[in-house]
C-alpha positions in Angstrom: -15.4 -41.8 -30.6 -15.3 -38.9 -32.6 -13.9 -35.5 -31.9 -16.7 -34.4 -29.1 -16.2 -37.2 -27.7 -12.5 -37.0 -27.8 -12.7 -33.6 -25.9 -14.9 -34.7 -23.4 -13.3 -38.0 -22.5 -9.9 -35.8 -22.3 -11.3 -33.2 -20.2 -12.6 -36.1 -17.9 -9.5 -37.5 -17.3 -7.9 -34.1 -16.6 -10.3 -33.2 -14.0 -10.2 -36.4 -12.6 -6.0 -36.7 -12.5 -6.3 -33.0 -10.7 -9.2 -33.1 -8.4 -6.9 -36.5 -6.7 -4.3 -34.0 -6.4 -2.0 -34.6 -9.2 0.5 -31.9 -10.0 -0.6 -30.3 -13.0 2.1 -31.3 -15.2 2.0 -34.9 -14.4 -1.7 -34.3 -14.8 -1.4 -32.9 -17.7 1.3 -35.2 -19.0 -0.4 -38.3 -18.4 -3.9 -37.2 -20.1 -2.0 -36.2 -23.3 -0.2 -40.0 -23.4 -4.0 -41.2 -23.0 -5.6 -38.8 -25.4 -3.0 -40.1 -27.8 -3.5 -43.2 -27.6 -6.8 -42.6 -27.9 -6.9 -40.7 -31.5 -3.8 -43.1 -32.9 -3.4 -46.3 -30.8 0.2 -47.0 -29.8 1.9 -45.7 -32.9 1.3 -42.2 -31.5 3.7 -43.2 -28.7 6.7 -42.8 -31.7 6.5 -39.4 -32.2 7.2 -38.5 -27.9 10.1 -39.1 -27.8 10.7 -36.8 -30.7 8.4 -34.0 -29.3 9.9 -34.5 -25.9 13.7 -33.9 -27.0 12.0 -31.2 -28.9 11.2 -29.3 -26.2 14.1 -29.9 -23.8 16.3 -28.8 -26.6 14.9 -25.3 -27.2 17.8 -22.8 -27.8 15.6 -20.0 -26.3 15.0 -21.8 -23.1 19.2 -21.9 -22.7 17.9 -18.1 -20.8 16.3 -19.7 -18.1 19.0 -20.6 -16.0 21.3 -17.9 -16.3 18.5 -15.8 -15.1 17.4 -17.9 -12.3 21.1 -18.1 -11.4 21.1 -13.9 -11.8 18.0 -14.1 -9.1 19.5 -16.4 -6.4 22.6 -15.2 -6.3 21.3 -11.7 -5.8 18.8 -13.1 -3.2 21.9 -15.4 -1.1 24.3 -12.4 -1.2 22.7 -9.7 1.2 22.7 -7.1 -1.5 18.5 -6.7 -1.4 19.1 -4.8 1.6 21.4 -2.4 0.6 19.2 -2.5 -3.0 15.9 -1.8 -0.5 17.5 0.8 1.7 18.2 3.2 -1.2 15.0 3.6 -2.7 14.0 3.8 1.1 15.9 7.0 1.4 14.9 8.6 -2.1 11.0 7.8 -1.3 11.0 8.8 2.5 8.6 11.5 2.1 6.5 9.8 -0.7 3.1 9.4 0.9 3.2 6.2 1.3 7.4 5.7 2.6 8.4 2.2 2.6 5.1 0.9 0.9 6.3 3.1 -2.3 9.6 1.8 -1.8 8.3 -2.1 -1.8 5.8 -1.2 -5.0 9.0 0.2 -6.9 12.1 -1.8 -5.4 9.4 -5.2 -6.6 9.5 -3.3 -10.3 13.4 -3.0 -10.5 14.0 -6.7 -8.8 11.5 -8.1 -11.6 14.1 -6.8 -14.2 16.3 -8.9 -12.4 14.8 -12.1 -11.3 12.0 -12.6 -13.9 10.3 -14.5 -11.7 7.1 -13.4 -9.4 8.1 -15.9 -5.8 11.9 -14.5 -6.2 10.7 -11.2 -6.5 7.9 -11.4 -3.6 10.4 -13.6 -1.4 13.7 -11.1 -1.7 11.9 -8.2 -1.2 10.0 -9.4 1.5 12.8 -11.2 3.3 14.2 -7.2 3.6 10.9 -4.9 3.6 8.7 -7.0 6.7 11.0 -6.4 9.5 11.6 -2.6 9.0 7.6 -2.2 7.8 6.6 -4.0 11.2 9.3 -2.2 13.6 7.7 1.1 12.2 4.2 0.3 12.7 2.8 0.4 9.1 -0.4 -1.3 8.4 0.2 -4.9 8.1 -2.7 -5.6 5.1 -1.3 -2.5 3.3 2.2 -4.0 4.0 1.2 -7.1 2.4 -0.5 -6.2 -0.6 2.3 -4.4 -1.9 4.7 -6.9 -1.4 2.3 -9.6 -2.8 1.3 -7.7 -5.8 4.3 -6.0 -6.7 6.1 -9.4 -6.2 3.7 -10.2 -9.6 5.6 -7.8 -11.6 8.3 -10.3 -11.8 6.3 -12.4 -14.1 5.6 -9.7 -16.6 8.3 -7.0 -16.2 11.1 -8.3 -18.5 13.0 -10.7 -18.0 10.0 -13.0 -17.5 10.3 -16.9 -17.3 6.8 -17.2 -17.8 7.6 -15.4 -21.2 10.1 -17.3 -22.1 7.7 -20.4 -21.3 4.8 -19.0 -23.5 7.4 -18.1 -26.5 8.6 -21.8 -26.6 5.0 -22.7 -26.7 3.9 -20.6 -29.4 6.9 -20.0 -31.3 6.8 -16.3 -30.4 10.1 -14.3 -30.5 11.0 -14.1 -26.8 12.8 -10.8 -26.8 9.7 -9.0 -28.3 7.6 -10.9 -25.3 10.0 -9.0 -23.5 9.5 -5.5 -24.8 5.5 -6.2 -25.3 5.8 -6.8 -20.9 7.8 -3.7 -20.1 5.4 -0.7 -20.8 2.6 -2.6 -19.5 4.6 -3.6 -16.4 5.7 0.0 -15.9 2.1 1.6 -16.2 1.0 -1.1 -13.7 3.5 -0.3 -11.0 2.6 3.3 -11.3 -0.9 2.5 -11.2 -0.1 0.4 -7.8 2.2 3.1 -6.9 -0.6 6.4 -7.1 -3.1 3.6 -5.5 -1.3 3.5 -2.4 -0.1 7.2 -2.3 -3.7 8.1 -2.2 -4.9 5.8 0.5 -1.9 7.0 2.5 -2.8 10.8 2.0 -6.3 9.7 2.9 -5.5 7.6 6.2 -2.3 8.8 7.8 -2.2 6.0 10.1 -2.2 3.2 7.2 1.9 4.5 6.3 3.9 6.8 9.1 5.9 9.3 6.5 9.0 10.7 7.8 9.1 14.5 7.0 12.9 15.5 7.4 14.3 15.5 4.0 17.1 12.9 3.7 20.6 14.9 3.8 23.0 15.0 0.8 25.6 12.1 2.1 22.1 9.8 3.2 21.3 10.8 -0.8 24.6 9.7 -2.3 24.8 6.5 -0.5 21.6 5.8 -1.7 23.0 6.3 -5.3 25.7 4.1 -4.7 23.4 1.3 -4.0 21.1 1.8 -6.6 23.3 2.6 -9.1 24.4 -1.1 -10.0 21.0 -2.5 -9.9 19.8 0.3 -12.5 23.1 -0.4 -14.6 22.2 -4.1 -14.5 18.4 -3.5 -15.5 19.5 -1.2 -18.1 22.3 -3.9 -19.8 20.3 -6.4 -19.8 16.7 -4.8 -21.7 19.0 -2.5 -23.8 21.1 -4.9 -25.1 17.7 -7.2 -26.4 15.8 -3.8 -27.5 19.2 -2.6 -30.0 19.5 -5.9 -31.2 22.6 -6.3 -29.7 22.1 -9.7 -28.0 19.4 -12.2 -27.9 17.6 -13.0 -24.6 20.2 -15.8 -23.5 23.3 -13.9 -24.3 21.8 -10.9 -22.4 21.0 -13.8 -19.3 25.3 -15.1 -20.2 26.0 -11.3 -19.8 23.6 -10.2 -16.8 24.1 -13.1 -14.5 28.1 -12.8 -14.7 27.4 -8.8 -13.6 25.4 -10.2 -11.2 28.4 -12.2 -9.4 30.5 -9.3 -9.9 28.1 -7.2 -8.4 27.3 -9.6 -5.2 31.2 -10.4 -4.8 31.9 -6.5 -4.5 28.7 -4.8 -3.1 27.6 -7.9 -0.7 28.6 -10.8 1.3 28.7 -13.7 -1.9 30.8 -16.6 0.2 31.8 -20.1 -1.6 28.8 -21.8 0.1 26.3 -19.1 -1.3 27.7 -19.4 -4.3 27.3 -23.3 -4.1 23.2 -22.4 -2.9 22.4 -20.5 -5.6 23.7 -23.0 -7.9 21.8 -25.8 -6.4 18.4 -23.7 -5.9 19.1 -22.8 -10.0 19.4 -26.8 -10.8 15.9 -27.4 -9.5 14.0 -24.8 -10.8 15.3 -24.9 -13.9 14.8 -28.9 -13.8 11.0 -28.3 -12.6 10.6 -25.5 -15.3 12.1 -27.9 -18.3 9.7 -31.0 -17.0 6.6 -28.7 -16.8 7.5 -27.3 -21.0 8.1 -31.2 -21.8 4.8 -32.1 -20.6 3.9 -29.1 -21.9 4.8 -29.8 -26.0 3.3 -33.7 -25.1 -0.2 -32.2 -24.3 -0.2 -29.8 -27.2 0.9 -32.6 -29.7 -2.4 -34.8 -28.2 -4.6 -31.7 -28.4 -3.2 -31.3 -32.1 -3.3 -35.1 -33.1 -7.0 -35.3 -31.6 -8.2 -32.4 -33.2 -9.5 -31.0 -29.5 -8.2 -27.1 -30.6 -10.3 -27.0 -34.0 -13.3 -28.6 -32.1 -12.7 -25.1 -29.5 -12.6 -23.1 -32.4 -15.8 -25.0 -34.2 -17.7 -24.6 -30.3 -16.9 -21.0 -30.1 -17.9 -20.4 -33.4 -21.7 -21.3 -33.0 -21.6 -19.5 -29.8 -21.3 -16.6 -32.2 -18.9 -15.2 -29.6 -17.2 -12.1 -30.5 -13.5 -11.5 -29.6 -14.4 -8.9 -26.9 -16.9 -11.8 -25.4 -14.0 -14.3 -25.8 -11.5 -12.2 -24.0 -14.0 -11.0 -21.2 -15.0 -15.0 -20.7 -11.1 -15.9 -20.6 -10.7 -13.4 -17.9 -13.5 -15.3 -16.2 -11.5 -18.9 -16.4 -8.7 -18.1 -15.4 -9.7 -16.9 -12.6 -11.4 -19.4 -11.8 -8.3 -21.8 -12.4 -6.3 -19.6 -10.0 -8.4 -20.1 -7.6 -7.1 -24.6 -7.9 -4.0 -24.2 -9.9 -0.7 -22.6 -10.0 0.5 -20.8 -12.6 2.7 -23.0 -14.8 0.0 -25.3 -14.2 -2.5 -22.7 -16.1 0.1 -21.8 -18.9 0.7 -25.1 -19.4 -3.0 -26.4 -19.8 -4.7 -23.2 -21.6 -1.9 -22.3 -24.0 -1.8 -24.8 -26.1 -5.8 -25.3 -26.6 -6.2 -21.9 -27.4 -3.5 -21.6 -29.9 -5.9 -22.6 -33.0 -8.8 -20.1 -31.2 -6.5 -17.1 -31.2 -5.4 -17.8 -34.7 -9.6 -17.8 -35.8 -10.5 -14.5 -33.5 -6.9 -13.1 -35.2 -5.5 -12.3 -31.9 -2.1 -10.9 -32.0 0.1 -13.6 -29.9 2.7 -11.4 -28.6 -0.3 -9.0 -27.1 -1.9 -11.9 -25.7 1.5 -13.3 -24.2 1.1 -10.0 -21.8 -2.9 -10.7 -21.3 -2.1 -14.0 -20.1 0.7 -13.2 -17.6 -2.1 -10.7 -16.6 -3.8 -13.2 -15.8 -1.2 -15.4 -14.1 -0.7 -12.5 -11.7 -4.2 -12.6 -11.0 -3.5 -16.4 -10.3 -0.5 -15.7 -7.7 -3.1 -13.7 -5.2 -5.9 -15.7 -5.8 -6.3 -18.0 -2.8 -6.3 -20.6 -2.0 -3.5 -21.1 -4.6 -2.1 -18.0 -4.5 1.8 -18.5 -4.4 2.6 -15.1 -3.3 0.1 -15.2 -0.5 1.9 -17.8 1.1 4.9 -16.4 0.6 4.4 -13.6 2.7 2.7 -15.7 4.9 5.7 -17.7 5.7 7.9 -14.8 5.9 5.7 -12.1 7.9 3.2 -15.5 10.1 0.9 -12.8 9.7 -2.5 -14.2 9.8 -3.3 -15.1 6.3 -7.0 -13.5 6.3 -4.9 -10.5 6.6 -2.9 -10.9 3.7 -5.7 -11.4 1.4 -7.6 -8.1 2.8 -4.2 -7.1 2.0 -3.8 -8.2 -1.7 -7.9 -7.7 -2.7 -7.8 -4.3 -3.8 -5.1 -5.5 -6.5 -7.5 -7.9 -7.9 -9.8 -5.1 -9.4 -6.7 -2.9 -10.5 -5.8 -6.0 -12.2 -9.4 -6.7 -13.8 -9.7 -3.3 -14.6 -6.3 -2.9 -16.4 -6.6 -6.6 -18.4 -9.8 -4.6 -19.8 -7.7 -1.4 -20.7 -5.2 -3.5 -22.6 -8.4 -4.9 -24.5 -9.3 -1.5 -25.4 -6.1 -0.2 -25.8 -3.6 -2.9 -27.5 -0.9 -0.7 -28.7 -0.2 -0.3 -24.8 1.9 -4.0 -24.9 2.1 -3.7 -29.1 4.0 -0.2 -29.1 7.5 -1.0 -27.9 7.8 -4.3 -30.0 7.1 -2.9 -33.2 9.8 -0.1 -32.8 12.3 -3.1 -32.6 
């Protein structure tokens, strides 16, 4: 058939497996078993089994667990609130109260959970009832909580980081450091956003002007202070060298347990929750990187990546063009597919393409989590849109009126890393 035809007849398939509703693994899965078939017969079949143990093997994806256990039990215990209620004090007369306090407490929690629904769902759980009871704007409400819920992906830790790094063989812990500047800047970008349409429109955020009192202050402290401590173990010990992302995870999810038996309310049955919740996402996560490795193996074995590269290449594209069209895909994808869905589909295809436009691939690790958070408030996709749907049963066109401003603070930021890669390349290098 030939390699066009080898990229075409794959792409069919794909679009065909989705468009009936197909989870994009299986999807995705499936039309790598036929696309190697097709470039090899069944003596391709030989090597799966190989490239499928592999993948589920990974000693970096060992951190995936212990930090999705670190997340849930934080989430089962009750300590978010006391978490939320600190930085609730310290920003009362922030314009912008407890919307600066949802933008900032999503930014800590993400160097906790690494994950953007955790992160969106804890902090929500906590910040919707007090933001409703004291009348704050409910799309205003929603796009912070939506948005800074995003930060969990790219904020280290990050799954979705871990995730790319198996994929491209990319060290994970300077993924990590590439995402924390970048994640940083971003929040306080979100952050002056909202103060200034707060000082603008006093009705959008009710401040409250007394200043907090000194024993309001120290209790706030005291609940911060192990959440800060925990952040600050875990990234310090990957930046020195110390540890390696999983034996940070070992480290920060026993803290964790410590931290929620002491501070919160961890009971046995919690306990026994968070376990189970960890089982299944770390079971769905390990599935989605087996397909994963299968579909990068057919892409390789059929040659589809150097037919991307050859394609591009008489487009005469340059890698400005390439980058600026990639920020067009994806968010067209987000728009019909989650985002282990688009990680797992575009990663390995473009592997060969970012080798040819010499594309650093710990810089575009951070572009393409970008992206992804793009993805998570995208409807009608968007997981984080439904998450504070389900937990606010606020209308949802008022969540996306809500989350839209965040889509052009994200555009226009992917474009200021383009221009400015030393933003996510700085910290890494100083390893």
């Amino acid at each position: 058939m030939g390699v066009g035809g080898d990229f075409a007849f794959f792409f069919g398939m794909l679009f065909i497996f989705l468009a009936l509703g197909l989870w994009a693994p299986f999807a995705i899965g499936i039309a790598g078993a036929i696309a190697l078939y097709q470039a090899a017969g069944l003596n391709a079949f030989k090597a799966i089994g190989l490239v499928s143990w592999g993948a589920t093997t990974n000693f970096n994806l060992t951190a995936i667990p212990l930090f999705i256990l670190m997340a849930e039990v934080i989430s089962h215990s009750g300590v978010s609130k006391q978490f939320y209620d600190g930085f609730a004090v310290i920003l009362r007369r922030v314009p912008g109260g407890l919307l600066q306090t949802n933008i900032l407490g999503c930014a800590i929690f993400a160097a906790i959970s690494g994950a953007s629904v955790a992160t969106s769902a804890s902090m929500g759980a906590v910040a919707l009832p007090q933001l409703e009871a004291k009348k704050y704007d409910r799309g205003m409400s929603a796009g912070t909580l939506a948005a800074g819920g995003t930060l969990g992906i790219l904020i280290p830790p990050s799954l979705t980081m871990i995730i790319y790094g198996s994929l491209t063989d990319t060290s994970i812990a300077k993924l990590f450091m590439a995402g924390l500047i970048p994640g940083l800047l971003l929040a306080s970008i979100y952050a002056l956003y909202v103060a200034a349409r707060s000082a603008f429109n006093k009705n959008l955020a009710p401040v409250k002007n007394e200043p907090a009192s000194w024993g309001e202050v120290g209790r706030a402290a005291l609940n911060l202070f192990p959440f800060l401590g925990l952040m600050v173990t875990i990234l310090g010990s990957i930046y020195t060298g110390i540890a390696t992302p999983t034996e940070a995870a070992a480290v920060g999810s026993s803290l964790a347990i410590l931290m929620c038996v002491t501070m919160g309310n961890l009971r046995w049955k919690d306990f026994l929750a968070s376990l189970r919740a960890t089982m299944r996402v770390s079971c769905t996560l390990v599935f989605i990187i087996m397909c994963a490795y299968i579909f990068s193996y057919a892409v390789e074995l059929a040659g589809i990546g150097t037919a991307i590269v050859a394609m591009l290449q008489g487009w005469g594209l340059s890698q400005f063009a390439f980058l600026a069209a990639l920020l067009v895909m994806f968010a067209m994808l987000g728009c019909v597919m989650d985002g282990a869905g688009m990680i797992v589909l575009t990663v390995p295809l473009l592997q060969a393409t970012l080798q040819a436009y010499n594309i650093d691939f710990i810089w575009f690790g951070v572009f393409i989590v970008l992206q992804l958070e793009l993805g998570m408030l995208t409807p009608p996709f968007g997981l984080n849109l439904f998450v504070i749907h389900g937990i606010s049963k606020w209308p949802m066109e008022t969540i996306i009126k809500g989350v839209f401003p965040y889509h052009i603070i994200i555009v226009a930021y992917v474009f200021l890393m383009i221009a400015f890669p030393q933003i996510a390349l700085w910290l890494p290098s100083q390893m």
